[in-house]
N, C-alpha and C positions, 0 to 999 in steps of 0.2 A: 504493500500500500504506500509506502516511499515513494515507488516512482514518479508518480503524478507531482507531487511535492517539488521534485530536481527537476523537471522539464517545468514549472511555473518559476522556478526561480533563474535558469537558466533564458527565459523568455524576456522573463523583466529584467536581466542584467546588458541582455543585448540590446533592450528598449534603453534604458539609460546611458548604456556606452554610443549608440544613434544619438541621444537628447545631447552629451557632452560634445560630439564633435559638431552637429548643428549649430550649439552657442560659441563654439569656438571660430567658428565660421560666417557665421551671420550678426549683423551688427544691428544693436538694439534697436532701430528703428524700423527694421525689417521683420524682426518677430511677430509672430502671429499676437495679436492684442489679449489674448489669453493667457499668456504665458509671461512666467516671473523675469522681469526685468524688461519688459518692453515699454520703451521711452520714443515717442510721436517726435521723428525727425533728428534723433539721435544717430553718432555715428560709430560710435564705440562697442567693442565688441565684450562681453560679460564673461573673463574668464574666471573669477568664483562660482559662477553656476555652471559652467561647464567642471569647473573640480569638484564641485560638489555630487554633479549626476555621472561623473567619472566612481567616485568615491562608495556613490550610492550602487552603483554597478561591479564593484569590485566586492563589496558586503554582499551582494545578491549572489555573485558565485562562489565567497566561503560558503555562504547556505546551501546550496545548492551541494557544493563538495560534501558539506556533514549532512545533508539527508540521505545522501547519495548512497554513503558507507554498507560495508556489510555491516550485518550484523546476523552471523546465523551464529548458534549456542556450542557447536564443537569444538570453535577456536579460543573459549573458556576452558581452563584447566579446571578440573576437578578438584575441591580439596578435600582429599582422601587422607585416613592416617593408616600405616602399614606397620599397627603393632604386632 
């Protein structure tokens, strides 16, 4: 039941590494009006929210890596006593 878990988070890390290179590219007057940092006739381009959705993107695939893991019961040692 993991798996659906890594492929959502794996989805939204590649949406947010899209969202940083977007702001890294496009200058705040060009952003769609919906979106954080857009200033009407600005020319400057918002590299804190692209390191932020860079950052945000980088958190999505540790998650992604620890839902991912195994986790079956065999590779637990037994703790057994051998008096």
């Amino acid at each position: 039941m993991k798996r659906p878990w890594t492929i959502i988070f794996v989805i939204v890390a590649l949406i947010f590494f899209a969202l940083a290179v977007y702001y890294w590219t496009t200058k705040a007057g060009s952003l769609p009006h919906y979106f954080p940092g857009y200033e009407a006739g600005s020319t400057h381009i918002h590299l804190k929210h692209g390191l932020a959705a860079l950052i945000l993107g980088i958190g999505s695939l540790i998650l992604a890596w620890f839902s991912g893991g195994r986790r079956d019961k065999t590779s637990v040692p037994k703790n057994t006593k051998t008096d």
